[in-house]
C-alpha positions as CSV (number, residue, x, y, z in Angstrom):
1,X,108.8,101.5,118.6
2,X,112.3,101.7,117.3
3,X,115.3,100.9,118.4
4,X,116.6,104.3,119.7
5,X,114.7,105.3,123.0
6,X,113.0,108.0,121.4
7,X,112.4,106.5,118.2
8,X,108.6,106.2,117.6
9,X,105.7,106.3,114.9
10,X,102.4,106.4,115.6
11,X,99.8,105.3,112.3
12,X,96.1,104.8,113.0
13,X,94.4,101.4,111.2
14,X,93.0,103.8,108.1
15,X,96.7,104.6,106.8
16,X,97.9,101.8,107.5
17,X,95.0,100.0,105.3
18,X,95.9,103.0,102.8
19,X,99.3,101.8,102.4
20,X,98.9,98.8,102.3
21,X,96.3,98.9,99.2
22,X,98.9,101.6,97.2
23,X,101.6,98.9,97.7
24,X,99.3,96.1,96.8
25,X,98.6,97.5,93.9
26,X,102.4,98.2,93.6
27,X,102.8,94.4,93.6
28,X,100.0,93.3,91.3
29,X,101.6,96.6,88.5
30,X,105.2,94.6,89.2
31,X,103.1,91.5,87.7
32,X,103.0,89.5,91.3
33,X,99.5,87.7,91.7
34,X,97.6,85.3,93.8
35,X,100.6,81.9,94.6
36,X,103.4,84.0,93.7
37,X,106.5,84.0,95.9
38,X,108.0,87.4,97.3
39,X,110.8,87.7,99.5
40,X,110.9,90.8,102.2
41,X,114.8,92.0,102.9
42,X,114.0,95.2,105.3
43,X,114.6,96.3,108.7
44,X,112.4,96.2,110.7
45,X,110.6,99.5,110.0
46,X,106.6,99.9,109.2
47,X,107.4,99.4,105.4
48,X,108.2,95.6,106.3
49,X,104.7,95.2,108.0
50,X,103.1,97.2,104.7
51,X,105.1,95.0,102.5
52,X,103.7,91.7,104.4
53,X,100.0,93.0,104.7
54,X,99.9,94.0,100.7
55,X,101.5,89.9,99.8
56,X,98.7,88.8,102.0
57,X,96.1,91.0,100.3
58,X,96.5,89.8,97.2
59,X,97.4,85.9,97.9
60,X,101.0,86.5,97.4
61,X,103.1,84.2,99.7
62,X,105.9,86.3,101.4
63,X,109.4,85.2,103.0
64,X,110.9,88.0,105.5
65,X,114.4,87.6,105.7
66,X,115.6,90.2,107.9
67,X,118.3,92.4,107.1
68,X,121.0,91.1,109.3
69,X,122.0,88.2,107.1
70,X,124.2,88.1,104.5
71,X,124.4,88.5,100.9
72,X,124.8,84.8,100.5
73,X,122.2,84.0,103.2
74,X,119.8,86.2,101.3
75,X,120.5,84.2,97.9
76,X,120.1,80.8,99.6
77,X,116.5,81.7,100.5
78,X,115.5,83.5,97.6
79,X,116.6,80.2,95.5
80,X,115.4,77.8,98.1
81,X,111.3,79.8,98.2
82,X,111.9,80.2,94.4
83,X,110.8,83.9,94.3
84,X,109.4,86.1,91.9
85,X,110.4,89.4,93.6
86,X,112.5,90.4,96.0
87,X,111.3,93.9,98.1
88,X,114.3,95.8,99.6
């Protein structure tokens, strides 16, 4: 559900699982593997949810900061986790 009333998506459990193994492997081409740290800066749209199930499929430890912060806010928590990659 979205934030507009009739803002909606419907995915069933075999795309989702579909997207989320393209963008795992995504991840892993981008050189991110099992330990690594990857911060999420999205809405919240389905690509945050595919972007958190691909970290967790390949061991990769994600941060979700969501997009209402700030530029500085962002940078805090990408140097405090100590990233590797930053999705946006």
């Amino acid at each position: 559900e979205g934030n507009e009333p009739g803002d909606s998506m419907k995915i069933t459990y075999r795309e989702l699982l579909h997207k989320v193994c393209q963008f795992a492997n995504v991840l892993r081409s981008q050189g991110v593997k099992k330990g690594d740290r990857v911060s999420i800066y999205l809405p919240m749209i389905l690509e945050l949810v595919i972007a958190m199930l691909a970290c967790a499929r390949i061991g990769a430890l994600h941060s979700v900061v969501f997009a209402g912060f700030s530029a500085d806010s962002l940078c805090d928590r990408i140097l405090d986790c100590g990233c590797s990659l930053l999705i946006t």
